[in-house]
N, C-alpha and C positions, 0 to 999 in steps of 0.2 A: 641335805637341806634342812633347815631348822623348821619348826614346828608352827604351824604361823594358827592364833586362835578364831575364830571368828565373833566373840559377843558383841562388839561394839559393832561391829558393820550389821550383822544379825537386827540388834534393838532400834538399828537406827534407820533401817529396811521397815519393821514392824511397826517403829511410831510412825513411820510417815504414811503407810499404808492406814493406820487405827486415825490418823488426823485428816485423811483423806473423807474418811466414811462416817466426823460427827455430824451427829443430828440425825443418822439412819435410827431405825428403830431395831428392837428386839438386838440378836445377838451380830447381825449386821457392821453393830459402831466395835464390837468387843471383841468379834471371836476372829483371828487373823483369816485362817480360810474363808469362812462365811463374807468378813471383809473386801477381799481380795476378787470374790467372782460379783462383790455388789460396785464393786469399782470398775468391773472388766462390764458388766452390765450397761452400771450408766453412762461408759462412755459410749459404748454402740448405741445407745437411745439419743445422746447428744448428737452424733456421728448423724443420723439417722432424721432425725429433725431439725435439724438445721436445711436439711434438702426439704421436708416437708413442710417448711414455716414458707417457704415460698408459694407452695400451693396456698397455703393457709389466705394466706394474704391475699392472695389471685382470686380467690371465693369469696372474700371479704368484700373487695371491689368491684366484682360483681354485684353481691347482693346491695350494697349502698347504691351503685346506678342505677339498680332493675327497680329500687324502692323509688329514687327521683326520679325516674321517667316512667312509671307509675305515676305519679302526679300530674305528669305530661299527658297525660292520655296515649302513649309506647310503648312498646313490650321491647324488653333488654335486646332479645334476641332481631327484631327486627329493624331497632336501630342501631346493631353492630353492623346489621346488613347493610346500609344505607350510610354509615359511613366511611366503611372500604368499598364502596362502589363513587362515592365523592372523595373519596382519598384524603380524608382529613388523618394527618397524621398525629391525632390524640390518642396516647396508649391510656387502658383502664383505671392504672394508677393517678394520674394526672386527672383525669373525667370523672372520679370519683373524689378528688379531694375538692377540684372546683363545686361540682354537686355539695359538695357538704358546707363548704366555706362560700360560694360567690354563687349565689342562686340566680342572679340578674342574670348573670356571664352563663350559666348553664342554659339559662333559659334561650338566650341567642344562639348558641350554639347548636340545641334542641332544633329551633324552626328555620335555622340553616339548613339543616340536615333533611328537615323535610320536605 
């Protein structure tokens, strides 16, 4: 079998590995090892928060309803209670963007519930 060499499959392994990792800092963008385990890194954090951006979000919607029904004279917690006990089928996403955008509409819905 003939001698088969590797540079070009080699440099073109390496650049795309060194173009993955511009804008890293220190020897990160330059040094191919150092490269490689900062690529293998961020993708387990992408990996990793992409589940965690859901929570993220879910505390967000939280906190903007517990703030509007604070205004109501409510506490978050007890008008979760009172609206799975009247089965209003509003998830937190939905209750929190009304609360932000349509105050009148929150507000009915508020002395509904109570």
């Amino acid at each position: 079998m003939p001698r088969v060499k590797g540079g070009v499959t080699a440099l073109k392994r390496r650049k795309n590995v060194l173009a993955q990792t511009k804008g890293y800092r220190h020897g990160r963008k330059s040094k191919e090892r150092m490269a490689k385990t900062a690529i293998r890194k961020a993708g387990q954090h992408a990996f990793n928060d992409r589940r965690k951006k859901k929570g993220n979000f879910r505390g967000l919607w939280i906190t903007r309803l517990n703030a509007a029904l604070r205004t109501e004279g409510e506490s978050y917690s007890k008008f979760m209670g009172k609206l799975l006990a009247k089965n209003v089928g509003l998830n937190r996403k939905v209750l929190s963007e009304i609360a932000a955008d349509n105050t009148e509409s929150f507000k009915r819905i508020v002395a509904q519930v109570k």
